[in-house]
C-alpha positions in Angstrom: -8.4 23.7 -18.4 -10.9 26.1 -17.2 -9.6 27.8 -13.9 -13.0 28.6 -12.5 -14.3 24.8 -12.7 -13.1 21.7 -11.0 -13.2 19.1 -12.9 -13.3 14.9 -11.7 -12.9 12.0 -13.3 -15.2 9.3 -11.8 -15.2 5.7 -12.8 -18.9 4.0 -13.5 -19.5 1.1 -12.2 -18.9 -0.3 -8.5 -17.1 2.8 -7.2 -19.0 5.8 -8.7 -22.0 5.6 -5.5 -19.2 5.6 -2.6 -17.5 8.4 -4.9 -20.2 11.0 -5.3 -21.2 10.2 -1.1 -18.2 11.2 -0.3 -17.8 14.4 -2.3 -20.8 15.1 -0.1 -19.8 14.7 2.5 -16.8 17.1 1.9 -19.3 19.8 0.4 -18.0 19.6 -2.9 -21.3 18.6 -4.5 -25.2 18.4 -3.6 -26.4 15.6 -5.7 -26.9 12.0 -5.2 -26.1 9.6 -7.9 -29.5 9.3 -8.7 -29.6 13.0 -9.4 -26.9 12.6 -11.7 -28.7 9.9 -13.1 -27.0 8.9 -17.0 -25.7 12.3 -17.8 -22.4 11.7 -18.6 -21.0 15.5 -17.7 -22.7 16.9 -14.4 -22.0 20.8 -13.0 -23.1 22.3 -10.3 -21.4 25.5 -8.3 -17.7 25.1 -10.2 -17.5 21.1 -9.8 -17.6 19.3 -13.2 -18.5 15.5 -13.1 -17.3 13.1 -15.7 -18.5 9.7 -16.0 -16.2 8.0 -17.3 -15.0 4.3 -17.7 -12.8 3.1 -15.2 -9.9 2.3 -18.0 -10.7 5.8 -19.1 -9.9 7.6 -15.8 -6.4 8.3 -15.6 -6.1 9.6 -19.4 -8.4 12.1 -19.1 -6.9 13.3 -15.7 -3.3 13.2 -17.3 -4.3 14.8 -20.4 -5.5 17.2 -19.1 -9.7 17.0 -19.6 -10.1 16.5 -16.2 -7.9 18.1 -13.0 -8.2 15.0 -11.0 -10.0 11.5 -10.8 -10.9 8.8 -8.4 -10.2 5.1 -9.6 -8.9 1.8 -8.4 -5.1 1.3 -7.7 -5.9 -1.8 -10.2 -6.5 0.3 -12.9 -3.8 3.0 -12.1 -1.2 0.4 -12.2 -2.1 -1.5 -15.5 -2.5 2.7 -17.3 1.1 3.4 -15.8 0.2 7.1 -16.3 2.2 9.8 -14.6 -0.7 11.1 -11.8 -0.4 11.7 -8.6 -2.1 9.6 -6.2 -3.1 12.0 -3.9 -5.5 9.7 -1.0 -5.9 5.5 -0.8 -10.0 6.2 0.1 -10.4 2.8 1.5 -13.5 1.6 -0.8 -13.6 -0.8 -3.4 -11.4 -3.1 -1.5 -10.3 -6.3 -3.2 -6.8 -8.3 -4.2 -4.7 -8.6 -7.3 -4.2 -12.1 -7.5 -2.9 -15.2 -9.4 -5.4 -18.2 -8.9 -5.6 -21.5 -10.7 -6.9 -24.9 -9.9 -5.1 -26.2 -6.8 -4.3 -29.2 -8.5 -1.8 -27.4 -10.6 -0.1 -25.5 -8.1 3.1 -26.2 -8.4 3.0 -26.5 -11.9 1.9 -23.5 -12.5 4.0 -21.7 -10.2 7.2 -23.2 -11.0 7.2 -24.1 -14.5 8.6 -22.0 -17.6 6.6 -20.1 -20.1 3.1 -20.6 -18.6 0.2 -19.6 -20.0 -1.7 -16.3 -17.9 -4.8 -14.8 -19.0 -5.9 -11.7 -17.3 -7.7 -8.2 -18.4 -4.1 -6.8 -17.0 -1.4 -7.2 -19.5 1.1 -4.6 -18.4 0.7 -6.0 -14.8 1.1 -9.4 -15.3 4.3 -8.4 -17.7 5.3 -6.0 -15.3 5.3 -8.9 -12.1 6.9 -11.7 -13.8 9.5 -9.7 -15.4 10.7 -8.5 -11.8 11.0 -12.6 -11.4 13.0 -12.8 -14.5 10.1 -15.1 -15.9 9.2 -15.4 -19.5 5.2 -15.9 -19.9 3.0 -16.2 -22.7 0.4 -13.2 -21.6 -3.1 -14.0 -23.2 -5.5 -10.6 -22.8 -9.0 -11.3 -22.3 -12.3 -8.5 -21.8 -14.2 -11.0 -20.5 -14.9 -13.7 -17.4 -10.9 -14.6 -17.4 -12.3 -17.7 -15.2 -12.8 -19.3 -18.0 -9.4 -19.5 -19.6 -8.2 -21.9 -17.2 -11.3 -24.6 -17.4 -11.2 -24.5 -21.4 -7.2 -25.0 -21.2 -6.9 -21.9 -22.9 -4.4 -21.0 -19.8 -2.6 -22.4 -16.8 -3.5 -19.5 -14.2 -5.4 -16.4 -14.2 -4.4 -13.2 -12.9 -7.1 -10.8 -11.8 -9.2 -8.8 -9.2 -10.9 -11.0 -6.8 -13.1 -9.5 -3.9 -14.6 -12.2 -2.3 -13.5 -15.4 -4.3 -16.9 -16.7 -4.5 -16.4 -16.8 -8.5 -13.3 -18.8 -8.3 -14.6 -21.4 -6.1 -18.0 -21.9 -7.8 -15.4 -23.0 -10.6 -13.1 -24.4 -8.8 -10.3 -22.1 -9.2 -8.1 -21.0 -5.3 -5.7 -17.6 -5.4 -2.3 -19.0 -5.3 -0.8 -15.8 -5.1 -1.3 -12.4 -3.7 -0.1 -9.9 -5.9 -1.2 -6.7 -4.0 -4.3 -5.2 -2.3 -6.4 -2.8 -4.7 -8.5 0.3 -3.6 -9.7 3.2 -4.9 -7.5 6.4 -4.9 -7.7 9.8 -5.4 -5.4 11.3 -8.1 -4.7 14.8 -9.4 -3.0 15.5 -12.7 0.3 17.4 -12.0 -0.5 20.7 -13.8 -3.3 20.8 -11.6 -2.1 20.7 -8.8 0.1 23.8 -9.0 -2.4 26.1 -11.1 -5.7 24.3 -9.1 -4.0 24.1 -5.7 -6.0 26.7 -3.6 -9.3 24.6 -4.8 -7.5 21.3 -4.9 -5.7 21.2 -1.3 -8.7 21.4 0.8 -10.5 19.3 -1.2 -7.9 16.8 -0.3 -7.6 17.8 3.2 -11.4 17.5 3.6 -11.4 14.1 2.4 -8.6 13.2 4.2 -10.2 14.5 7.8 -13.8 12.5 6.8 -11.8 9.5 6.0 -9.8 9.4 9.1 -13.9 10.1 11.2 -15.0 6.9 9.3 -12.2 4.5 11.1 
């Protein structure tokens, strides 16, 4: 790592515009996202950018490439890395969730070796195994909605915001798994030899959070 740069991890995507506003507003940077337009590395005065895919996020802050990151909890907990999560900042608000059609509720609640399809394999493993439940876990990249309509699956488990997706196709949450935000995380070398540029960072971000409620 290069002690006289700072360098972040941000995901692309829905959290990258509230992410680069709020470095703003804690002085860290001077640039809009449309400054930083499609460059994928941005620098200016000792803060390195990287624009990363979400997914991507926490390996390049644990490996090392990048001193810390800011990516959703969803994310964090399906990578299983070894960060720490420094801030929850409150954006990018939505819920982990198991959904299905409300016809099979119970079915697919109660019975044995159902069928879950879900861009979140370790999570889905990772919450049935605490219930001592064996499942048949079926990894999609794509609109995991459809798994369920095409029989491919009995429920879903995925990020929903707003459930307008699910109930255009006629899919309800029928369980909450847990809420999902984005978070600030610092890679644990970091954070001892990066401390003195680190720690106020945090503390800065902390104070214009806490202003915003």
């Amino acid at each position: 790592m290069n002690n006289d740069v700072l360098t972040i991890a941000l995901a692309k995507g829905r959290l990258a515009e509230r992410s680069v506003e709020l470095l703003n507003k804690c002085g860290a940077i001077k640039a809009g996202l449309d400054s930083i337009g499609r460059k994928l590395v941005f620098e200016q005065e000792g803060i390195r950018l990287l624009m990363v895919k979400p997914a991507d996020v926490p390996i390049y802050v644990e490996r090392g490439v990048a001193d810390a990151g800011i990516v959703g909890k969803d994310t964090l907990l399906e990578s299983g890395t070894p960060l720490y999560e420094m801030l929850d900042l409150n954006f990018g608000e939505c819920r982990l969730c198991i959904a299905g059609f409300p016809q099979n509720a119970e079915r697919a609640i109660t019975s044995a070796n159902r069928r879950v399809a879900t861009k979140y394999p370790n999570i889905a493993r990772e919450f049935y195994a605490v219930r001592s439940e064996n499942i048949d876990i079926i990894k999609l990249a794509g609109s995991v909605e459809l798994a369920p309509i095409l029989g491919l699956s009995d429920v879903i488990l995925d990020v929903v915001e707003s459930g307008r997706t699910l109930r255009e196709n006629g899919l309800v949450v029928l369980e909450d798994i847990c809420r999902v935000s984005a978070r600030f995380v610092v890679n644990r070398v970091s954070l001892k030899t990066k401390g003195d540029r680190l720690k106020p960072l945090i503390s800065e971000m902390a104070r214009k959070l806490e202003e915003e409620k």
